[in-house]
C-alpha positions, 0 to 999 in steps of 0.5 A: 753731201759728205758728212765730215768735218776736215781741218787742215793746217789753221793758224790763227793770232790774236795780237801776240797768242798764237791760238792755232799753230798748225790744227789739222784732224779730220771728223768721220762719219759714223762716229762720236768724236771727242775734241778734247785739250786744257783751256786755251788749247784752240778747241773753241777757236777751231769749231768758230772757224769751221763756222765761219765766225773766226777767219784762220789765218793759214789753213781751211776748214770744210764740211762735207768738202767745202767751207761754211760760208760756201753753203746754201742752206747751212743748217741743212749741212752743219748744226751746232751748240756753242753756246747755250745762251745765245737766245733772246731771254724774252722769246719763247723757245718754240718761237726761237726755233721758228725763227731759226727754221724760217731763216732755212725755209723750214716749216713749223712741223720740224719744229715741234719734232726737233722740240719733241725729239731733245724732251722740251715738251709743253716747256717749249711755249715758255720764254726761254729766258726762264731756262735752266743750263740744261734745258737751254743745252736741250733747246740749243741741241734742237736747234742744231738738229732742225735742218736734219744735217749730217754733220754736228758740233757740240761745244760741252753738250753736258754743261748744266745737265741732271744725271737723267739729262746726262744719260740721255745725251750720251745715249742721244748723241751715239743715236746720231753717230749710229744714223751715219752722222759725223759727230764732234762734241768738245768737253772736259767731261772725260768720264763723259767721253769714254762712255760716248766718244768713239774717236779722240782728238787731244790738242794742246797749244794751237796744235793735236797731240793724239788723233786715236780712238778711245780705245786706243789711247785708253790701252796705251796709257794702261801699258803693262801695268799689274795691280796687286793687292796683298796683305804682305806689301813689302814680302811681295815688293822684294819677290817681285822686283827680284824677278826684274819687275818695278814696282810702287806702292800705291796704298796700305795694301796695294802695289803697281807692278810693271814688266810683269804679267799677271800670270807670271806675278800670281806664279812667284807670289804662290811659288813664295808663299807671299798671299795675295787677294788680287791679281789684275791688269790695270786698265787706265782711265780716260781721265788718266790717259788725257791728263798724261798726254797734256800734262806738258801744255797746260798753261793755266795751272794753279797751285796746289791747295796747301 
């Protein structure tokens, strides 16, 4: 099958909250997609009714073409991690993915490779109750893994993990894209993200605000943006903004220069004797980008600490 993810126009109400106003982004394959927006945004919503556990309203959600509960071996099409915790505690973990295996007519060996493959290891026979955050991710994660599908969904993939277990999942996860997989993993990790997503889907009140890819959203919000790091802050400030640039102060010593480039800036600063230690383009953050573009559709805020 087609290995995508496509949402066209779902609209879903829970009593009077409009969840989905109109969702539509389609996930390719190939590719890290990152579905990112501020709690209560839909991302959960959406990914519940790709898999069939939310009925939309208005719209469609299909994998590879058609909808969930259409296929005869899902997990051969569609795996996914929502939720890290639904196991039964009293269960080992090599037996919950038995169970799960069984359920597709998979066999014991792809058990024990999906197990072997997320770093389980002799902790598999233990009871899963007695997991870690992070392990209970890793076994989530060979669940979703066990039909071998080419499409995959993770719901905040991080949640729980060490540095070792955080280095490993982006590394993991752009294996899989780089296997030709489509790949959607929700998080609010965006540091995360701009080290593993390749494609960013920002939604924000039922609806997407950005479908880009990092890259792009990334030199977007950096616009043309100059750091300048000088000993002479207000010399420089009065030069440059002479010269028709804007110009803020952003530290003792640092100032955020736009309408001018860098050439130009090292060019009047040396022609008027202002020193200078650096010169360079700003290159924003995801995090930056991200909060720039949902900073009008966040809807719990809370105050500023005093």
């Amino acid at each position: 099958m087609e290995a995508t993810i496509e949402v066209t126009g779902l609209r879903k109400r829970f009593g009077s909250v409009l969840a989905l106003d109109g969702m539509t982004f389609m996930v390719e394959p190939g590719q890290v997609t990152g579905f990112v927006g501020p709690n209560g945004a839909g991302k959960s919503t959406t990914m519940r009714v790709v898999l069939g556990l939310d009925a939309a309203d208005a719209g469609t959600a299909l994998i590879g073409g058609q909808p969930y509960a259409s296929l005869r071996h899902p997990l051969s099409c569609l795996g996914s991690l929502l939720d890290a915790g639904a196991l039964q505690p009293s269960r080992s973990a090599r037996n919950h993915l038995l169970w799960l295996a069984h359920s597709q007519g998979l066999g014991a060996g792809r058990v024990d490779e999906v197990a072997s493959l997320v770093g389980l290891g002799a902790a598999v026979r233990r009871k899963a109750g007695g997991y870690s955050l992070g392990m209970r991710q890793r076994l989530g994660i060979a669940a979703a893994l066990l039909g071998d599908p080419p499409v995959l969904m993770f719901d905040e993939p991080f949640n729980g993990m060490d540095p070792e277990g955080i280095v490993w999942m982006r590394g993991f996860l752009r294996s899989l894209a780089a296997e030709g997989r489509a790949v959607l993993v929700s998080s609010h990790l965006m540091s995360e993200l701009q080290d593993t997503a390749d494609h960013l889907v920002v939604v924000g009140r039922g609806l997407v605000i950005a479908d880009t890819s990092v890259a792009e959203l990334i030199a977007a919000a950096s616009a043309d943006r100059v750091t300048v790091r000088t000993s002479a802050r207000d010399q420089a400030m009065t030069v440059l903004a002479r010269a028709g640039a804007e110009v803020a102060a952003t530290g003792p010593d640092l100032l955020t220069v736009s309408g001018l480039s860098s050439e130009r800036i090292v060019v009047l600063l040396s022609g008027n004797s202002v020193p200078f230690a650096e010169v360079s383009a700003h290159r924003a953050s995801l995090e930056e980008a991200y909060m720039e573009l949902t900073r009008d559709a966040v809807e719990f805020r809370a105050e500023a600490a005093s």
